[in-house]
C-alpha positions as CSV (number, residue, x, y, z in Angstrom):
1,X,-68.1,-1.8,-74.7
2,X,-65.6,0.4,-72.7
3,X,-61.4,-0.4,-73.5
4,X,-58.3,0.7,-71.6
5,X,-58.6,2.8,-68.3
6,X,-59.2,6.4,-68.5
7,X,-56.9,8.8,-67.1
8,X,-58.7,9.2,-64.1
9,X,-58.4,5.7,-63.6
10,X,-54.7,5.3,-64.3
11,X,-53.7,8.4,-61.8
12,X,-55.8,6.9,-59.2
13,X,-54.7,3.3,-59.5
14,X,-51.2,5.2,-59.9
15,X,-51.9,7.0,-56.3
16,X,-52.9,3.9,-54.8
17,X,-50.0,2.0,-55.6
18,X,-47.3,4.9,-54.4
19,X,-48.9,4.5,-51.1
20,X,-48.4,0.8,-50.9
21,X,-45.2,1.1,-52.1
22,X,-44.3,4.3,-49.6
23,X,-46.0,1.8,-46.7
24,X,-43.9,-0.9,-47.7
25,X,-40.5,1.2,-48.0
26,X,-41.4,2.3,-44.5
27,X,-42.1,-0.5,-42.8
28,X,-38.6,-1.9,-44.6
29,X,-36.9,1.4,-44.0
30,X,-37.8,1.2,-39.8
31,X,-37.2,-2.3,-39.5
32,X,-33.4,-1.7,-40.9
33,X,-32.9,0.9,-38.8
34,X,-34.1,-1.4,-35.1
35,X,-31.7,-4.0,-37.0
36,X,-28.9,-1.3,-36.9
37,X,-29.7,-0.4,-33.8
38,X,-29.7,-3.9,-32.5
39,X,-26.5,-4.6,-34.2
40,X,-24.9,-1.6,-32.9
41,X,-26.4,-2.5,-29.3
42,X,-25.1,-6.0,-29.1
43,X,-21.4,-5.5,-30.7
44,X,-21.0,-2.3,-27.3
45,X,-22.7,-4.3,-25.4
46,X,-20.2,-7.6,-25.6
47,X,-17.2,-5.3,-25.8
48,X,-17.7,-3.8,-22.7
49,X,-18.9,-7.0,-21.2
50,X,-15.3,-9.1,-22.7
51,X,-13.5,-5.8,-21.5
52,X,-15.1,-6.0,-17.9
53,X,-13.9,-10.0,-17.7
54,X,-10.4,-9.2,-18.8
55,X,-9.9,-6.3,-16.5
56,X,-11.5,-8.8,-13.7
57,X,-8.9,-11.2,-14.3
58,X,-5.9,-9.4,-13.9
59,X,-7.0,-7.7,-10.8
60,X,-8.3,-11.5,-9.2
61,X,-4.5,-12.5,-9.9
62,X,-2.9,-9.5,-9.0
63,X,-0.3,-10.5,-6.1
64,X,0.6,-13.9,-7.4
65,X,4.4,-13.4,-6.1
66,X,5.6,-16.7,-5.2
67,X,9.5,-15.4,-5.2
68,X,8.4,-12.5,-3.4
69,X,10.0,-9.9,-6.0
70,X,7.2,-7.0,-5.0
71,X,9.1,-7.1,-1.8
72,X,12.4,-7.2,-2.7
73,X,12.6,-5.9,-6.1
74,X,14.5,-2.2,-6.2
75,X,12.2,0.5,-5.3
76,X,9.7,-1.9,-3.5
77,X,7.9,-2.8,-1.7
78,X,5.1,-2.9,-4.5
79,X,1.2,-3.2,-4.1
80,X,-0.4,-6.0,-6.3
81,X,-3.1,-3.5,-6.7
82,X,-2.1,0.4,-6.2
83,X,-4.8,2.9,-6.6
84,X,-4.4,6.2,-8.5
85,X,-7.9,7.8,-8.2
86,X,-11.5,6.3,-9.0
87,X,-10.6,5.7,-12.8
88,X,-7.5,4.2,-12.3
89,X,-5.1,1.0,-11.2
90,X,-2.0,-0.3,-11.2
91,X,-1.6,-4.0,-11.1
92,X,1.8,-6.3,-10.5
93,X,1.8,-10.0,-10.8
94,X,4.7,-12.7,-11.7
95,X,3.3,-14.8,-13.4
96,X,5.5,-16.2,-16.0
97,X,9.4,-16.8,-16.4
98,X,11.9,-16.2,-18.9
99,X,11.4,-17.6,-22.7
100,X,12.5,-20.7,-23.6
101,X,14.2,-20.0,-27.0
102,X,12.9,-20.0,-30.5
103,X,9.3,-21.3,-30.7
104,X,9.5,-21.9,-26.8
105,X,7.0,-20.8,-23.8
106,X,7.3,-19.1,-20.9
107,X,8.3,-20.2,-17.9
108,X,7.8,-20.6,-14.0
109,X,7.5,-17.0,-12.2
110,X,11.0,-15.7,-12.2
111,X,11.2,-13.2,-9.7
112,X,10.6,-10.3,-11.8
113,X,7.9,-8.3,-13.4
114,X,9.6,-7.9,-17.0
115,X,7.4,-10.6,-18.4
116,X,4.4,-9.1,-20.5
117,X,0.9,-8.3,-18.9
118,X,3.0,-9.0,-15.3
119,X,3.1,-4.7,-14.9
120,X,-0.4,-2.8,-16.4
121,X,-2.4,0.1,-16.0
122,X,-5.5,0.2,-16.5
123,X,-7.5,3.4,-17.0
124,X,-9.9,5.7,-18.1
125,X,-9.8,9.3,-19.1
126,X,-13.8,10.9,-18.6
127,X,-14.7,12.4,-21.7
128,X,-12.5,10.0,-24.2
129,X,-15.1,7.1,-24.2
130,X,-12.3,4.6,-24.1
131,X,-11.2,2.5,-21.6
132,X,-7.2,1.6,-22.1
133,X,-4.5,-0.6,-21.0
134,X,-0.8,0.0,-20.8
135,X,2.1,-2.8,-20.4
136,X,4.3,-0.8,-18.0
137,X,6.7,-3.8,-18.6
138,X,7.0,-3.2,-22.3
139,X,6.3,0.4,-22.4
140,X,3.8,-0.2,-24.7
141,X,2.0,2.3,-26.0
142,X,-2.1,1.8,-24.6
143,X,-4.5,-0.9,-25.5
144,X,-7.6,0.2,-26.3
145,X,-10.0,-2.6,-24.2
146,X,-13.4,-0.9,-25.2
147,X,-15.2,2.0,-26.6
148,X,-18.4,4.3,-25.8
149,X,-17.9,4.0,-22.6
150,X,-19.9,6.5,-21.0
151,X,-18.4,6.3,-17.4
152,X,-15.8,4.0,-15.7
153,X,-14.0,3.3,-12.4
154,X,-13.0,1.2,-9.7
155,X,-14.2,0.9,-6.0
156,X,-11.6,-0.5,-3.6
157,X,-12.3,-2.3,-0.4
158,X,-9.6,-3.9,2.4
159,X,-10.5,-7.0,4.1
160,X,-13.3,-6.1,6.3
161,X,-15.4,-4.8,3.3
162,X,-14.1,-0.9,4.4
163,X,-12.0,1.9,2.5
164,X,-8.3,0.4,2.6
165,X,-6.0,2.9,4.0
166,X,-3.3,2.6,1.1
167,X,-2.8,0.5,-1.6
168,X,-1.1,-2.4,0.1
169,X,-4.8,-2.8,2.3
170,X,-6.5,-3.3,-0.8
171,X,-8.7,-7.0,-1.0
172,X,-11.3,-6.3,-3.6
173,X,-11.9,-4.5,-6.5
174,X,-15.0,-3.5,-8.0
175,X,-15.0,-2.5,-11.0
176,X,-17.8,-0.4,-12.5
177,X,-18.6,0.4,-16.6
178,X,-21.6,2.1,-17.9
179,X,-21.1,1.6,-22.4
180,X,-23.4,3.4,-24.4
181,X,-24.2,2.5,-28.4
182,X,-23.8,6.2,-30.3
183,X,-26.4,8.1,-31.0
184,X,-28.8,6.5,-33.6
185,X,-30.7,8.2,-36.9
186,X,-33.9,8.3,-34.1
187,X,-32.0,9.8,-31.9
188,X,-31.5,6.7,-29.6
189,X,-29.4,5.6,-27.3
190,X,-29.2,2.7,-25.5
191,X,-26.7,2.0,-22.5
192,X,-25.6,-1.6,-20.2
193,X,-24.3,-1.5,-17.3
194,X,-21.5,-3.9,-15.6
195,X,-20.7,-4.2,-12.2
196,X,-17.5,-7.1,-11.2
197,X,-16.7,-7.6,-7.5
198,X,-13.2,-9.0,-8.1
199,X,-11.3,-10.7,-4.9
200,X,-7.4,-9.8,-5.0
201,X,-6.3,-13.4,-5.3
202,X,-3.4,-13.0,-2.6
203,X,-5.5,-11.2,-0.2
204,X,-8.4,-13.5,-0.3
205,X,-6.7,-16.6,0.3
206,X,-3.4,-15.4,2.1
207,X,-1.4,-17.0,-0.8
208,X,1.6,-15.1,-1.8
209,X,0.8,-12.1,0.4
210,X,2.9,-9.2,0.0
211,X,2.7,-8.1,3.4
């Protein structure tokens, strides 16, 4: 009666199971990587996407003047919306008031663009990947809104749907952002799109025009 395994029989049950293992590991190994690269995906993805919303929201109440202080404030008047170039905006809007002491809120509009988030810019510089915001009323130093960002700009449009002659023609914004996840172990990238057609609040409904 034969005992044991013979060394032929060990190394080849030994071979055997370093493949299964190997195939296993790999499968494992691949899978982590798509969940990485899923991961990676969906966190640009929904940064870009809250970074396209926020940008969309300034720009749809971009005019609210109800005092009138972009005509009359020193300097003016001021465009809700002034254009510097495809990858860049100015946008004015009074929206709040003065604070109401210690633990208070703001106010009404007060006639002046002081206020925070009343005075940005928002930008992008090609080849930095990041799109920014600055609080011209604070003089804050920029806010970075979102990150591999592989282009980024703005298309402007009066009322008729044509290129607005100057700033103070502008009645829509569209604002364009292609993000792009950074280049994966596989060499993999994957890249979303977002496009927002954003009404210039004033314009659109002849509330608080600046004109």
């Amino acid at each position: 009666m034969k005992n044991g395994f013979s060394l032929i029989e060990a190394l080849f049950v030994t071979v055997v199971m370093s493949l299964v293992l190997g195939s296993i590991f790999g499968v494992a190994y691949r899978a982590q990587l798509s969940f990485d690269e899923e991961k990676r995906f969906t966190e640009t993805s929904q940064q870009a996407r809250v970074a396209t919303d926020e940008i969309a929201r300034y720009i749809r109440q971009a005019g609210n003047d109800p005092l009138g202080c972009l005509r009359t404030l020193p300097g003016g008047p001021y465009p809700a919306v002034e254009r510097f170039g495809p990858h860049r905006v100015r946008i004015r809007t009074d929206i709040t008031g003065s604070f109401n002491g210690p633990g208070g809120t703001t106010g009404d509009p007060d006639g002046r663009l002081s206020s925070p988030m009343e005075d940005v810019t928002i930008g992008y510089l090609p080849g930095s990947n990041q799109v920014y915001l600055v609080d011209n009323a604070l003089g804050a130093t920029p806010q970075i809104l979102a990150d591999n960002i592989d282009s980024f700009g703005f298309l402007y449009q009066d009322s008729t749907g044509g290129n607005p002659g100057s700033s103070f023609g502008i009645a829509a914004v569209d604002v364009l952002m292609v993000a792009q996840t950074p280049r994966s172990m596989v060499n993999r990238i994957n890249t979303v799109r977002y496009r927002s057609h954003v009404f210039v609040r004033s314009k659109t409904f002849d509330v608080f025009a600046t004109q």
